[in-house]
Structures are given as structure tokens and as C-alpha cells.
C-alpha positions as CSV (number, residue, x, y, z in Angstrom):
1,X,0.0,0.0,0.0
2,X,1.7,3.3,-1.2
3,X,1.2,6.0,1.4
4,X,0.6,9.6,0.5
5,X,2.5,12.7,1.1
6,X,1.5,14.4,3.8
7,X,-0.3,17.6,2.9
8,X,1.2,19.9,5.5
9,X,0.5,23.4,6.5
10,X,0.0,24.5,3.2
11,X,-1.3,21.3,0.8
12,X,-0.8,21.0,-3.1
13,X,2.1,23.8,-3.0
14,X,5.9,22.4,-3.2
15,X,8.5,23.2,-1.1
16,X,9.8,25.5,-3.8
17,X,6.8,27.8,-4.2
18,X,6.2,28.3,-0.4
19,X,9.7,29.4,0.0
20,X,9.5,32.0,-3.3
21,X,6.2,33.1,-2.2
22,X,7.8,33.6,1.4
23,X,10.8,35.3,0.0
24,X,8.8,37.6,-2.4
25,X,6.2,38.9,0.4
26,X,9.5,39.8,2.3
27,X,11.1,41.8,-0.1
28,X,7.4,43.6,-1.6
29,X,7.2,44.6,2.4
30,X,10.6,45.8,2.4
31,X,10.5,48.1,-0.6
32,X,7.1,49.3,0.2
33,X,7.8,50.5,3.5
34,X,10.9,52.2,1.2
35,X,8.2,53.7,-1.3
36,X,5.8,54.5,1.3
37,X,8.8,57.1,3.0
38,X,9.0,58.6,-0.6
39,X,5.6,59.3,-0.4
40,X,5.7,61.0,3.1
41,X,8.6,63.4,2.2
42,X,6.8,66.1,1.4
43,X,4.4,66.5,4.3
44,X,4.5,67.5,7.7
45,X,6.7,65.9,10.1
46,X,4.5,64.8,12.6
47,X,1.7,63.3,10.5
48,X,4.2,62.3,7.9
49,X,6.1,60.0,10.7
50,X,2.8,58.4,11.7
51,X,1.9,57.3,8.5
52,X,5.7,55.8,8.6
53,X,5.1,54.4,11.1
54,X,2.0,52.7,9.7
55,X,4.1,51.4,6.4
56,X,6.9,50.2,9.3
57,X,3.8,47.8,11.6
58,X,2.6,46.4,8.1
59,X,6.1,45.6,6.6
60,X,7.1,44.4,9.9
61,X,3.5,42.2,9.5
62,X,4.1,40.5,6.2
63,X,7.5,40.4,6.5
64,X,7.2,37.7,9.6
65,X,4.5,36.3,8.0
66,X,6.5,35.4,5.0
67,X,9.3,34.2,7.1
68,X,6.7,31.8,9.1
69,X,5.7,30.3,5.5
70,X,9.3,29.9,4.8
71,X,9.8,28.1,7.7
72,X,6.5,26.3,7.4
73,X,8.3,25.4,3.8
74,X,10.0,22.4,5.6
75,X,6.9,20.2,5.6
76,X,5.8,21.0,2.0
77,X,6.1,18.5,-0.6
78,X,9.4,18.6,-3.1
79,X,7.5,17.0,-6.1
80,X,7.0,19.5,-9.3
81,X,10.0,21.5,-8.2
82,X,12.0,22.8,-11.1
83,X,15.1,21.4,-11.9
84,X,18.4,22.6,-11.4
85,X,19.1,23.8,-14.6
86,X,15.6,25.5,-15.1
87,X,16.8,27.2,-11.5
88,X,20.0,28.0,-13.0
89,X,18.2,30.0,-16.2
90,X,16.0,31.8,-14.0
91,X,18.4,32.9,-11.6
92,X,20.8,34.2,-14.8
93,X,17.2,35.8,-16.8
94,X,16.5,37.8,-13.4
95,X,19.7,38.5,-12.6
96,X,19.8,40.4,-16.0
97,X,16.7,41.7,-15.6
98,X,18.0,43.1,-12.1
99,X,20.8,44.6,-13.6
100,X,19.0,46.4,-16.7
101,X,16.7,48.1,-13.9
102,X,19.1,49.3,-12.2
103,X,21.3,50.3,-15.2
104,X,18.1,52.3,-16.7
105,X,17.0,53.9,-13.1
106,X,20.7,55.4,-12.8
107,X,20.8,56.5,-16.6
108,X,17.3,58.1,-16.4
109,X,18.2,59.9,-12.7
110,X,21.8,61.6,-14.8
111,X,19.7,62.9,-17.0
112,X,16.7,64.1,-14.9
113,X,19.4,66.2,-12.9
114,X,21.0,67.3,-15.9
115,X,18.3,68.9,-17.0
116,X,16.8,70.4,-14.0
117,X,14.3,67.6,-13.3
118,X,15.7,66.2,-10.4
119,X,11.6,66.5,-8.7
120,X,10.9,63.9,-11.0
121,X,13.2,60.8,-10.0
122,X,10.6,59.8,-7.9
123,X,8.4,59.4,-10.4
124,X,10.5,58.0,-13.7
125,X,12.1,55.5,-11.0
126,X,8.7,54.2,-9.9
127,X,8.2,53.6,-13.9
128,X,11.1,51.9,-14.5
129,X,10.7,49.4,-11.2
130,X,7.3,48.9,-12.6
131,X,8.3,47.8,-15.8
132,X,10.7,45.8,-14.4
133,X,7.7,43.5,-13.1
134,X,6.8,42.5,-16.5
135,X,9.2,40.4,-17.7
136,X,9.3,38.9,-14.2
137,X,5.5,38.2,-14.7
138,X,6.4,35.9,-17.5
139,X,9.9,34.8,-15.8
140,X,7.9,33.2,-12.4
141,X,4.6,32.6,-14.4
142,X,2.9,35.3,-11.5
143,X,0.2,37.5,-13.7
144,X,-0.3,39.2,-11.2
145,X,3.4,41.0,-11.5
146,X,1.7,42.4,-14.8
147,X,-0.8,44.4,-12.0
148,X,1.9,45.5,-10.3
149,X,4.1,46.7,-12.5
150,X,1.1,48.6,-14.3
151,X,-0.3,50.0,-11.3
152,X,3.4,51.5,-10.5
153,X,3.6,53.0,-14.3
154,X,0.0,54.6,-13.4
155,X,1.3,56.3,-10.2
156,X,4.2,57.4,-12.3
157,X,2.3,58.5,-15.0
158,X,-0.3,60.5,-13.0
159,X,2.7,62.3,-10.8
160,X,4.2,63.0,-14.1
161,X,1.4,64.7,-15.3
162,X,-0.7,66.1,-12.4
163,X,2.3,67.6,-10.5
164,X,3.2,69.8,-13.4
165,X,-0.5,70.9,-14.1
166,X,-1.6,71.7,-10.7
167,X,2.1,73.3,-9.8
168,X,2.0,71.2,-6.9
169,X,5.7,69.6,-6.3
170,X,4.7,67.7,-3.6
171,X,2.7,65.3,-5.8
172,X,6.0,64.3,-7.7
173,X,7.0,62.0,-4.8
174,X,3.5,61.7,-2.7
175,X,1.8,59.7,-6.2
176,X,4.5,57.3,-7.1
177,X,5.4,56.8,-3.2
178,X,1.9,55.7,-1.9
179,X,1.2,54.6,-4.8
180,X,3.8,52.2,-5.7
181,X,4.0,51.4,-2.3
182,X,0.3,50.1,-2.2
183,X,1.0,48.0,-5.1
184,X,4.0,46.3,-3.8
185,X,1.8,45.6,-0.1
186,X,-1.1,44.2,-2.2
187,X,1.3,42.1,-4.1
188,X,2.4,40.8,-0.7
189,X,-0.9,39.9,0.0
190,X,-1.2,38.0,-2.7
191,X,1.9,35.8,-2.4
192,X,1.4,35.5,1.2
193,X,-2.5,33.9,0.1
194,X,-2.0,32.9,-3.6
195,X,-0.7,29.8,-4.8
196,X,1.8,31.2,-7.7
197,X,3.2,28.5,-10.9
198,X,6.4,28.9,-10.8
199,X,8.8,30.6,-8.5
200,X,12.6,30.4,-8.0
201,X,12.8,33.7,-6.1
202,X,11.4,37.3,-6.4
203,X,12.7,40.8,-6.4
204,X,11.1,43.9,-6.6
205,X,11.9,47.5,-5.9
């Protein structure tokens, strides 16, 4: 008589996808709490440092939840894990992709000071993270990156045009902070409650 797997904490997800889902909750918390102090440096000090402090408690939240499902990771099944080479080509395609972000968001912030524009990094930094999300949707098989990222190009996009038009300068980091930052803790969410198809790790920014 053959005896089945146990299902554990978290059954019909492999050991592999608890830990990347673990993993990418962690680092969406860590960068949103990092977006949502974008978003508060234009506004008073003292209301500006409670919502801080609000980003801090829920970063602080998912990022122990995530670690709890890594742990919990132990007791997960190992079938339908990729191999090592798949691992391998993921690892070097994200690497790159890694890279290239970083490569653009350093280009496009010479040349926003250059010109004058340094108010906008904020904004054309939050655009390029968010693109970065789309080849990563296709990368881990996680559609839901493809919400991220375009809900991170919207922010940019509305900073980039509403801060100019309304002469408000505090706009230019208060859209693509809060905003990216919600769309990085919602994509926590979901990998902390989702079952994803594929995952060898995740970054965001």
C-alpha cells in the first residue's frame, strides 16, 4: 500500500513555491515601506512620521508572516519542483533583468538632474521598477506582477502629469510613493494567500 504525502500546512504547493512566495512577500514589504517614505517626504513631520510608522507595523506584519511560510516550507512536498538547470536559467534571466533596472534607473536619474528635473526621479524610478515587473510576470509565471508593475507605471504617470499641471511639487513623490507602495503591499498579500506556478525567487523594488 503506497502511502501519501503528507499535505502539511500549506497542501498541493511544493517546497519551492512556499519558500519564493515567502521570500517575495519579504522583499514587496521591504521596498514598500521604502516607497511609502517617498511618499511622506513632502508632508509635515509629525503626521508624515505616523503614516511611517504605519508602512513600518505592516512591513514588519508581512515580512514575519512570509518568514513563518518559509519556515513552514519544511513540511511542504518537493515534487514539481524545477530542476536545477531551469533554476540555473531563471536565476541568470532575473539576474539580468535586475541589472538592466538598475542600469536604466541610474541613466534616467543623470539625466533628470542634468536637466533640471531632479523633482521627477521619484516618479521615472517608480516607472522603471514597474516595468521591471513584467518580464518577471512571464519569468515566475505570477500574472499578477503584470498588475503590479502597471499599477506602479500609473502612479508614475499620473505624478508625471498632475504635478506639473496643478504646480504642486509635492505630488511628484506623494503619487509614485503611496502609490507604488500600495501596489507592492497588495502584491504581498497576494503571495502570502496565492498559490503562484512557478517561483525560484522574487525581487522587486
Amino acid at each position: 500500500m503506497t502511502t501519501a504525502p503528507a499535505a502539511g500546512p500549506h497542501p498541493g504547493i511544493s517546497r519551492a513555491e512556499l519558500r519564493g512566495r515567502a521570500s517575495g512577500a519579504g522583499v514587496m514589504a521591504f521596498f514598500g515601506l521604502g516607497w511609502m517614505a517617498c511618499g511622506v517626504t513632502d508632508m509635515p513631520v509629525t503626521p508624515g512620521r505616523a503614516v511611517l510608522a504605519v508602512g513600518a507595523v505592516v512591513s514588519i506584519t508581512f515580512a514575519v508572516l512570509g518568514f513563518r511560510m518559509g519556515r513552514g516550507a519544511a513540511d511542504a512536498p518537493t515534487a514539481g519542483e524545477p530542476t536545477a538547470d531551469r533554476k540555473k536559467k531563471a536565476g541568470l534571466i532575473f539576474g539580468l533583468v535586475v541589472v538592466a533596472e538598475w542600469v536604466a534607473i541610474f541613466a534616467v536619474a543623470r539625466v533628470l538632474v542634468a536637466t533640471d528635473h531632479a523633482e521627477a526621479i521619484p516618479a521615472f524610478v517608480a516607472m522603471v521598477v514597474g516595468v521591471h515587473f513584467f518580464p518577471l510576470a512571464r519569468l515566475f509565471g505570477i500574472r499578477a506582477y503584470h498588475l503590479t508593475g502597471a499599477a506602479m507605471c500609473v502612479a508614475a504617470a499620473a505624478a508625471a502629469v498632475l504635478a506639473p499641471l496643478t504646480s504642486t511639487p509635492a505630488l511628484w513623490t506623494a503619487l509614485p510613493g503611496f502609490g507604488s507602495a500600495a501596489a507592492l503591499y497588495a502584491t504581498s498579500v497576494y503571495l502570502l494567500r496565492t498559490p503562484v506556478a512557478r517561483v525560484a525567487g522574487h525581487g522587486a523594488e
